[in-house]
C-alpha positions as a Markdown table, in Angstrom:
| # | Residue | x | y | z |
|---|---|---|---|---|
| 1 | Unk | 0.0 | 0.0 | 0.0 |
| 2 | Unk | 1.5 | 3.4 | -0.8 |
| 3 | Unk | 1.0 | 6.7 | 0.6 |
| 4 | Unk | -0.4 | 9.0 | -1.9 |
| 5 | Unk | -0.8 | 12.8 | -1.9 |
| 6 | Unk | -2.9 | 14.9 | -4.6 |
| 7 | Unk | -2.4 | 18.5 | -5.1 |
| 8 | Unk | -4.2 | 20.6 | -7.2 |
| 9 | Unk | -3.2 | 23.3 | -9.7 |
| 10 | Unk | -3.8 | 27.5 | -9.3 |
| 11 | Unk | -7.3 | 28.3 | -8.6 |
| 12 | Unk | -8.4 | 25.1 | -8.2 |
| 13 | Unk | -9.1 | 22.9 | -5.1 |
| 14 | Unk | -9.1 | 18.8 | -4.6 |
| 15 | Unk | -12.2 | 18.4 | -6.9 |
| 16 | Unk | -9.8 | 18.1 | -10.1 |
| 17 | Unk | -8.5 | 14.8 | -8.7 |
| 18 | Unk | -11.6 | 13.3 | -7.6 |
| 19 | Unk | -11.5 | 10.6 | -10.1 |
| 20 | Unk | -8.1 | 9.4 | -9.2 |
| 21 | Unk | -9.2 | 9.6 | -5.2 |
| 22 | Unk | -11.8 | 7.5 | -5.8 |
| 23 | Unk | -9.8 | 5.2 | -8.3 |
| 24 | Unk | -7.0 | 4.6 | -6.0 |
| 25 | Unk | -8.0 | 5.1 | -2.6 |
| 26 | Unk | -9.3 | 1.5 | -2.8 |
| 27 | Unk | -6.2 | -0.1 | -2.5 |
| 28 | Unk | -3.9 | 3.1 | -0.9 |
| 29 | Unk | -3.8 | 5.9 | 1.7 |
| 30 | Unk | -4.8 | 8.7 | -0.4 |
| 31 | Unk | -4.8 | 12.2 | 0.9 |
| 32 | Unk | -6.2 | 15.3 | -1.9 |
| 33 | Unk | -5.6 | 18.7 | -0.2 |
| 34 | Unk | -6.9 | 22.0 | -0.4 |
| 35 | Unk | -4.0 | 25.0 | -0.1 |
| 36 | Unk | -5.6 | 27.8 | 2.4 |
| 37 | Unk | -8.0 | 29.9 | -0.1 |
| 38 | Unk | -9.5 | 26.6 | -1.9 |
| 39 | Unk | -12.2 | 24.5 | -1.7 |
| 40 | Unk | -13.1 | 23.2 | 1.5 |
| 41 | Unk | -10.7 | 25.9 | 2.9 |
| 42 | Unk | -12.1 | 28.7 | 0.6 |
| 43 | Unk | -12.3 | 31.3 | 3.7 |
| 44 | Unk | -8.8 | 31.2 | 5.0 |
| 45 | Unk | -6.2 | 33.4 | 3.5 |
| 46 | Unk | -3.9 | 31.9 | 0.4 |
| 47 | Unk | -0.3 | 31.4 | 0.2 |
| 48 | Unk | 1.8 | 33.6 | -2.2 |
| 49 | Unk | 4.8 | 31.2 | -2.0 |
| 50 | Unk | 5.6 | 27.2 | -2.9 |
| 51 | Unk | 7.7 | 27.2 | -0.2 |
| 52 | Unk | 4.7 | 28.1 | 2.0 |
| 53 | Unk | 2.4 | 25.8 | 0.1 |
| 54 | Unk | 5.5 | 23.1 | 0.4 |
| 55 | Unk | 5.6 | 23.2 | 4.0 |
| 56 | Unk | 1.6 | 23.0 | 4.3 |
| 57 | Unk | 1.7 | 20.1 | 2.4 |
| 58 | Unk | 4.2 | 19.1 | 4.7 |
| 59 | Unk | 1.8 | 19.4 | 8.5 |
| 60 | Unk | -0.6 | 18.0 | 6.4 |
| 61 | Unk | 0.6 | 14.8 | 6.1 |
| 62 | Unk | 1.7 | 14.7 | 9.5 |
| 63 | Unk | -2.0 | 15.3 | 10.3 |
| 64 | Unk | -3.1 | 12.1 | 8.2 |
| 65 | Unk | 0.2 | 10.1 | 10.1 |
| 66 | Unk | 2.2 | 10.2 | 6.8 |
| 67 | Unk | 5.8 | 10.4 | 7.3 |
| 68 | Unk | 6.4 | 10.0 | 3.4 |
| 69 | Unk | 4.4 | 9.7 | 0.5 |
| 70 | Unk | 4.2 | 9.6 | -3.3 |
| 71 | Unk | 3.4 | 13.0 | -4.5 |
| 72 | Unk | 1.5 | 13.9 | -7.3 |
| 73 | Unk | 0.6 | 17.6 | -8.3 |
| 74 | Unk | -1.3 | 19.3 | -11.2 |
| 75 | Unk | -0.1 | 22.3 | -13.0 |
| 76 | Unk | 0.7 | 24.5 | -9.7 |
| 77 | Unk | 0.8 | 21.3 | -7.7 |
| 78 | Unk | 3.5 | 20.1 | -9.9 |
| 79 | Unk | 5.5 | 23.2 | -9.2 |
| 80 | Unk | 5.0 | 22.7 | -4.8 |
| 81 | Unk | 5.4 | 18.6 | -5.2 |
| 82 | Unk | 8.8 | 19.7 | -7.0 |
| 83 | Unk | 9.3 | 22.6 | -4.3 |
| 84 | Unk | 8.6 | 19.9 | -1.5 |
| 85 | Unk | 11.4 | 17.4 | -3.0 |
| 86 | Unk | 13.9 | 20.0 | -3.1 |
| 87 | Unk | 13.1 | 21.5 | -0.1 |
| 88 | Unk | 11.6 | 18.1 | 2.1 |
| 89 | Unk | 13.2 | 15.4 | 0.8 |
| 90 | Unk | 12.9 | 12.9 | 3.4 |
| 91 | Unk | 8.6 | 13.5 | 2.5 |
| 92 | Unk | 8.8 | 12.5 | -0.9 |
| 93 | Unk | 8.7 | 8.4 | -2.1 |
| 94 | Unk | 8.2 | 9.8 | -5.4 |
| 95 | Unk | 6.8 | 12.3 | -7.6 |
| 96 | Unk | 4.0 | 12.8 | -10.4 |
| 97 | Unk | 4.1 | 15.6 | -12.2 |
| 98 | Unk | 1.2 | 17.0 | -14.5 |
| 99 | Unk | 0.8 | 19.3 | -16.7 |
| 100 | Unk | 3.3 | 21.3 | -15.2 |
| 101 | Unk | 6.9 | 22.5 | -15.7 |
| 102 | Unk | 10.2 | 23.6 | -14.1 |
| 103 | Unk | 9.5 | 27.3 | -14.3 |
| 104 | Unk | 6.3 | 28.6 | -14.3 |
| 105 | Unk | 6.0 | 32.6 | -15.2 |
| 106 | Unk | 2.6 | 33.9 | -15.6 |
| 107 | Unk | 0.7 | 35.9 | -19.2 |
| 108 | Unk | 1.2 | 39.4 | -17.8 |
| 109 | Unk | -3.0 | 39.5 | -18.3 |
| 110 | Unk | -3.9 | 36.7 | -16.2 |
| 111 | Unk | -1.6 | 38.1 | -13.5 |
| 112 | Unk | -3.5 | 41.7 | -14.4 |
| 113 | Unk | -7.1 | 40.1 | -14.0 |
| 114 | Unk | -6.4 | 38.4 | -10.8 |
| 115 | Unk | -5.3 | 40.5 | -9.1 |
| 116 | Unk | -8.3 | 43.2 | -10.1 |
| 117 | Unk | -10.2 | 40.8 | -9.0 |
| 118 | Unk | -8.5 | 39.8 | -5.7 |
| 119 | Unk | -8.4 | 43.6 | -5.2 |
| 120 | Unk | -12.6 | 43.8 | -5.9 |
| 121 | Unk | -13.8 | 40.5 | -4.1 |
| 122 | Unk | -10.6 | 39.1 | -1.6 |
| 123 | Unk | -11.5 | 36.0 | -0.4 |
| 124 | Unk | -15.2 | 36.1 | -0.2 |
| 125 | Unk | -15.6 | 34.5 | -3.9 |
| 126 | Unk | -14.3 | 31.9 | -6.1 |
| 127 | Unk | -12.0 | 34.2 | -8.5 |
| 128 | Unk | -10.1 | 31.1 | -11.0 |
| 129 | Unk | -13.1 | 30.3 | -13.1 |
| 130 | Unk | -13.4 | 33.8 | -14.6 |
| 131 | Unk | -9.4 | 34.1 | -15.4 |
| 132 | Unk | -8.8 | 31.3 | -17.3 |
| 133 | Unk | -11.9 | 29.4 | -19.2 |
| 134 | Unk | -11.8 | 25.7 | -19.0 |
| 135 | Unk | -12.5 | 25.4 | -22.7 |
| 136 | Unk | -8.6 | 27.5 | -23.1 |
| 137 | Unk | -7.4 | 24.7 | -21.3 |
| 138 | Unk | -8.8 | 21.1 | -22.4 |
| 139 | Unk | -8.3 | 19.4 | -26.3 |
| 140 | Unk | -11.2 | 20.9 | -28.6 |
| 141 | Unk | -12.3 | 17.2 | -29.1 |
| 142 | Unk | -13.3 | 16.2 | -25.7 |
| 143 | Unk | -17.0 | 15.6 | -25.1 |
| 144 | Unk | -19.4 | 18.3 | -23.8 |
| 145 | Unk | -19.2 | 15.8 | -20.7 |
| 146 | Unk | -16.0 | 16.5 | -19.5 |
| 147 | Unk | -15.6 | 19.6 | -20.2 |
| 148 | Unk | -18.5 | 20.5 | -18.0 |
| 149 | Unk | -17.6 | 18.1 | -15.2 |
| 150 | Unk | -14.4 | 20.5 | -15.3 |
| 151 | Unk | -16.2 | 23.5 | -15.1 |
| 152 | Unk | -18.3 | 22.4 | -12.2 |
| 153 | Unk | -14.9 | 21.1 | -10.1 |
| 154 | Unk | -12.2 | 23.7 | -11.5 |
| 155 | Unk | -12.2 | 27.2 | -10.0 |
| 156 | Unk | -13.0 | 26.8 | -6.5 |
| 157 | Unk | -10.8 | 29.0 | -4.8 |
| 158 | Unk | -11.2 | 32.6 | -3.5 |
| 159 | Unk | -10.0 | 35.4 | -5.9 |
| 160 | Unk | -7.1 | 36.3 | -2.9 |
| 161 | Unk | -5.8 | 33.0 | -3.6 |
| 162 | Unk | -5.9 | 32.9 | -7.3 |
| 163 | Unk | -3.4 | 35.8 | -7.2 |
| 164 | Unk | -1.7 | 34.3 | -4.6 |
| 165 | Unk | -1.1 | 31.1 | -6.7 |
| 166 | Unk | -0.1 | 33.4 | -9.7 |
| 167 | Unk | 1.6 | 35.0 | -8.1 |
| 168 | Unk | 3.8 | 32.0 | -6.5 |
| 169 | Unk | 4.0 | 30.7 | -10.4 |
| 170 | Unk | 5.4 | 33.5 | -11.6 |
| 171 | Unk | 7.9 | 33.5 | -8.8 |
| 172 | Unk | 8.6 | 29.3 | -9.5 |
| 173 | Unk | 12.2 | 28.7 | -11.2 |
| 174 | Unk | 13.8 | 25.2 | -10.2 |
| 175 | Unk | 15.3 | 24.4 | -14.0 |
| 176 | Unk | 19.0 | 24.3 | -12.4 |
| 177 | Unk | 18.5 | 22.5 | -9.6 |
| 178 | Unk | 16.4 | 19.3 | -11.1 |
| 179 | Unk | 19.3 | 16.8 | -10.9 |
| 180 | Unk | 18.9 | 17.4 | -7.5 |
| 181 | Unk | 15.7 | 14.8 | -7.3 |
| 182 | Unk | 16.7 | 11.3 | -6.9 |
| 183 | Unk | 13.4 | 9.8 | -6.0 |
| 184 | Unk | 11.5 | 8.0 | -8.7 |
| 185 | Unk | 9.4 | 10.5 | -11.1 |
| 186 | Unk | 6.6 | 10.0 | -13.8 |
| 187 | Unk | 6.3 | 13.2 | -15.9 |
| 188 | Unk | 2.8 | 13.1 | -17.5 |
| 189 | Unk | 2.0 | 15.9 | -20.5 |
| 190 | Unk | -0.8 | 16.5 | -22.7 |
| 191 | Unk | -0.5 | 16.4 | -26.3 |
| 192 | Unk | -1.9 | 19.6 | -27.0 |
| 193 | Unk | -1.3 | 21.3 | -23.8 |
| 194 | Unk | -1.4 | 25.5 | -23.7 |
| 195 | Unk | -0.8 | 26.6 | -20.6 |
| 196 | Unk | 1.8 | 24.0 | -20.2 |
| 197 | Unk | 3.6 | 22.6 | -23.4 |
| 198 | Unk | 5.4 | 19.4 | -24.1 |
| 199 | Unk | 8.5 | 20.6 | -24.3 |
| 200 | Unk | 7.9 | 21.4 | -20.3 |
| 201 | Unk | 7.8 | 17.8 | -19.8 |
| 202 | Unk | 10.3 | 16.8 | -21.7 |
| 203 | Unk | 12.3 | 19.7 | -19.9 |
| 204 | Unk | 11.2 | 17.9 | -16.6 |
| 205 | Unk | 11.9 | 14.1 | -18.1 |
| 206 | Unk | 15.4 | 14.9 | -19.4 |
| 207 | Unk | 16.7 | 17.0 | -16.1 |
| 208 | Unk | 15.1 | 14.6 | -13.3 |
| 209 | Unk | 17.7 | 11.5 | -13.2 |
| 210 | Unk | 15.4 | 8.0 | -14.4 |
| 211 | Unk | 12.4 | 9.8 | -15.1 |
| 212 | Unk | 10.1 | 8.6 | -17.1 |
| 213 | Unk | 7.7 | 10.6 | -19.2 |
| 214 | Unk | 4.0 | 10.1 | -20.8 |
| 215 | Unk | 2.4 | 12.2 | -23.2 |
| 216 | Unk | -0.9 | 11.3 | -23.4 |
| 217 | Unk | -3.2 | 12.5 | -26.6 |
| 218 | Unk | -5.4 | 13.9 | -27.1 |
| 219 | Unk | -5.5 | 16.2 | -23.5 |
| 220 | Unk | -4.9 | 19.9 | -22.9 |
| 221 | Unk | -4.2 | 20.8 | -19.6 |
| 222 | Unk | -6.3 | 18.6 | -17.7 |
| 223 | Unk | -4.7 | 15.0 | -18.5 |
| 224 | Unk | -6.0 | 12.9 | -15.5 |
| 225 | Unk | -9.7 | 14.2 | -16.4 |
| 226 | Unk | -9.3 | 14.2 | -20.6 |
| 227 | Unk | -7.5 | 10.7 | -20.8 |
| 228 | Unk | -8.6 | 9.5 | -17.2 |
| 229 | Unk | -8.2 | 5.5 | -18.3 |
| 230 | Unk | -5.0 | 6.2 | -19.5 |
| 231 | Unk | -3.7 | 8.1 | -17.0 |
| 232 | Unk | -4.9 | 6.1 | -14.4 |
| 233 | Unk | -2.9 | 3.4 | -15.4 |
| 234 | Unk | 0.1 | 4.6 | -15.9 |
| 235 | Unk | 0.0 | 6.4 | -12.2 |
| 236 | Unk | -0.6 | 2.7 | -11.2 |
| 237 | Unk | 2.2 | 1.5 | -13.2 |
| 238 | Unk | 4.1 | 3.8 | -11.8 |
| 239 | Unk | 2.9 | 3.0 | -8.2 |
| 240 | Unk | 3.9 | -0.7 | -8.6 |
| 241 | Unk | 7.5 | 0.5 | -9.6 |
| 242 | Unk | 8.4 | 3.2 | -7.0 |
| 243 | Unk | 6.8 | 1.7 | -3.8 |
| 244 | Unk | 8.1 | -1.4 | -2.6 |
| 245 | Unk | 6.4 | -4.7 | -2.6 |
| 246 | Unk | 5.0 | -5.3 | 0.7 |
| 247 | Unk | 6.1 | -1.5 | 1.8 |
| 248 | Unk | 3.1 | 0.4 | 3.6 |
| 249 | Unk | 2.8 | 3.9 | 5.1 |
């Protein structure tokens, strides 16, 4: 049984993983957070740093009695779960990383918008939705289906802590120290990903020592939603790989 911890991208909250919770939680301890300023935590006041989201993640799992745990992050996730090995190495068993890159700087009007809005509403509404439309972000082909299942769980964070998390992207550079991370890594990209390329993962595949990388098609930026089946299997792949036989939490 392996530890498993699921953290979600900027503006979003644990929704976006709730169909690998329920996939894997079956078999493993599986903990999906919320950062302060998201979902289930949508009053409390955002972090503007991955260092502060990193050591979050950190007393959280010492909440849930995990000492280490494979950790797998989406977009901004990607960027703490790769703050958190850098930073908390003894935490991580292994990392996912999705739909996500090395450095992460911010469209100078995305930044713009959230923080008018962070500046109109604070952290009384959910601000992501409005910044960043989910049909910008997923494969024009996939079904009217998923793309509103996305629209109902992406975007459920307070406008303070959309800026915050744009704020701690744009701030996010760790391309020089990547061959620092000796745990076991999966990089997983989408095909036609625009908020963050292929060439990010390979980036990510080719610095982190062993890693191994899947780009699955056809996905935008939402690869465990878009290709769910897919991605699901290769996480469990994965899984089988990194964590010991017999090994628990």
């Amino acid at each position: 049984m392996a530890a498993i911890v699921f953290i979600h991208g900027a503006g979003d909250s644990s929704a976006v993983w709730e169909r690998q919770t329920a996939a894997f939680s079956k078999q493993h301890q599986v903990l999906a957070i919320d950062l302060p300023g998201h979902g289930a935590r949508l009053a409390e006041i955002g972090f503007d740093s991955h260092q502060q989201n990193a050591a979050e993640v950190c007393r959280l799992m010492d909440q849930h009695g995990m000492k280490k745990a494979v950790v797998a992050g989406h977009s901004m996730g990607g960027a703490v779960a790769l703050t958190l090995a850098l930073n908390h190495p003894d935490r991580v068993q292994g990392l996912v990383l999705v739909a996500t890159g090395a450095r992460m700087k911010m469209r100078p009007e995305f930044l713009e918008q959230a923080r008018e809005s962070a500046a109109k509403y604070g952290n009384t509404k959910p601000g992501a939705t409005h910044v960043i439309p989910v049909e910008q972000m997923v494969h024009p082909s996939m079904p009217p289906a998923i793309v509103h299942w996305l629209e109902e769980k992406t975007g459920n964070a307070s406008a303070q802590a959309t800026y915050g998390d744009f704020q701690a992207n744009n701030n996010f550079d760790v391309m020089s120290r990547l061959a620092e991370i000796k745990v076991p890594t999966l990089v997983v990209g989408g095909s036609d990903d625009r908020m963050a390329p292929q060439k990010f993962a390979e980036f990510l595949a080719n610095a982190i020592q062993g890693a191994r990388l899947e780009v699955l098609t056809p996905s935008g930026h939402y690869p465990q939603v878009e290709q769910e089946e897919a991605f699901n299997r290769c996480f469990e792949a994965f899984l089988a790989a990194a964590v010991p036989a017999g090994a628990t939490v």
